[in-house]
C-alpha positions as CSV (number, residue, x, y, z in Angstrom):
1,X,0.0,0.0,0.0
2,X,1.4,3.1,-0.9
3,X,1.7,5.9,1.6
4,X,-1.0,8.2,1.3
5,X,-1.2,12.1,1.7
6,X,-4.6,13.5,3.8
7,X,-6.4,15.3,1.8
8,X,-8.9,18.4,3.0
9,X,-12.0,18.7,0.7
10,X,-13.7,21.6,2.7
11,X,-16.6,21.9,0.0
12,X,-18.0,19.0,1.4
13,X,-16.8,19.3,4.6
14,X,-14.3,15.8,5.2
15,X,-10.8,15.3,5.0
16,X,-10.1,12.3,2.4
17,X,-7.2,9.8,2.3
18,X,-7.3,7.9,-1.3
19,X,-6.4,4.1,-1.2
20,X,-6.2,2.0,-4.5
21,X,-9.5,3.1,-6.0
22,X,-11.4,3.7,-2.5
23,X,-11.4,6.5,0.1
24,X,-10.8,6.6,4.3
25,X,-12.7,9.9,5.2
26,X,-13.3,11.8,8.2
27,X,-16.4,14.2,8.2
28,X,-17.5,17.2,9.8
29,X,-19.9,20.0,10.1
30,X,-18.6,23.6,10.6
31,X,-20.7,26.4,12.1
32,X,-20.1,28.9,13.3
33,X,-16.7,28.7,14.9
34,X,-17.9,25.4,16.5
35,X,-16.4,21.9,14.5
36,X,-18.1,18.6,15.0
37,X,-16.1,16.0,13.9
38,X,-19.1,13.0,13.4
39,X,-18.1,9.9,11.4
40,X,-14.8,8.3,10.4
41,X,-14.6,5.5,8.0
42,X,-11.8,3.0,6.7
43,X,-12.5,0.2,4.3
44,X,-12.2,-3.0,6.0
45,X,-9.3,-4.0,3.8
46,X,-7.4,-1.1,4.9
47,X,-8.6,-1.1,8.8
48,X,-5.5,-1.6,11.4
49,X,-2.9,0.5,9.5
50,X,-3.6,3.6,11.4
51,X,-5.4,5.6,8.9
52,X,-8.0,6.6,11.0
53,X,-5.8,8.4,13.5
54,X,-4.1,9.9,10.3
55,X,-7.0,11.6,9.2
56,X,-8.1,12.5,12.7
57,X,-4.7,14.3,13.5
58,X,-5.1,16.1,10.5
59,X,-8.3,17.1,10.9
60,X,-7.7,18.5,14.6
61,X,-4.5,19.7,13.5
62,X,-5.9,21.9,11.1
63,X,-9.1,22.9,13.5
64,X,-6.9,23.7,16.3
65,X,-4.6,26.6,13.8
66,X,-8.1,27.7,12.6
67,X,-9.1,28.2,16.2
68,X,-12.6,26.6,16.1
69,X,-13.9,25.1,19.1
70,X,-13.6,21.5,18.8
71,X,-16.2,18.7,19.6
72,X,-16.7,15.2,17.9
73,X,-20.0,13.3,17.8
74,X,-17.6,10.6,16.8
75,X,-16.9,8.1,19.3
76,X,-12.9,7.3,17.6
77,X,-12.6,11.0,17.3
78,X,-13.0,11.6,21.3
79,X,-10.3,9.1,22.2
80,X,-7.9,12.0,21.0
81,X,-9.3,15.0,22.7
82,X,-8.5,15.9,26.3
C-alpha cells in the first residue's frame, strides 16, 4: 500500500485519504466557529494500519490553527481529545 497524503476537501466538509481506488474519510460540520467531527470510516481492507488516526490528527491539527472550538459526535474521534 502506498503511503497516502490526507487530503482536505472543505466543499464538502471531510478530510479524504485515497487508497487503491477507494477512500478513508473523516467528516465534519462547521458552524459557526464550532467543528463537530461526526463519522470516520476505513475500508475493511485497509482497517488496522492507522489511517483513522491519520485523518483524525489532520483534521484536529488543522481545527486547532483555525481556532474553532472543537467537539466530535464521533466516538474514535473523542479518544484524542482531552
Amino acid at each position: 500500500m502506498a503511503l497516502a497524503t490526507v487530503q482536505h476537501q472543505p466543499e464538502q466538509q471531510r478530510f479524504v485519504l485515497q487508497l487503491e481506488g477507494h477512500e478513508a474519510v473523516l467528516d465534519y460540520q462547521l458552524k459557526q466557529n464550532v467543528i463537530d467531527f461526526n463519522h470516520t470510516f476505513v475500508p475493511v481492507e485497509f482497517r488496522g494500519k492507522g489511517l483513522a488516526e491519520k485523518l483524525v490528527k489532520a483534521g484536529l491539527s488543522w481545527a486547532e490553527q483555525q481556532q474553532y472550538t472543537i467537539q466530535a459526535s464521533c466516538s474514535y474521534v473523542q479518544r484524542f481529545l482531552n
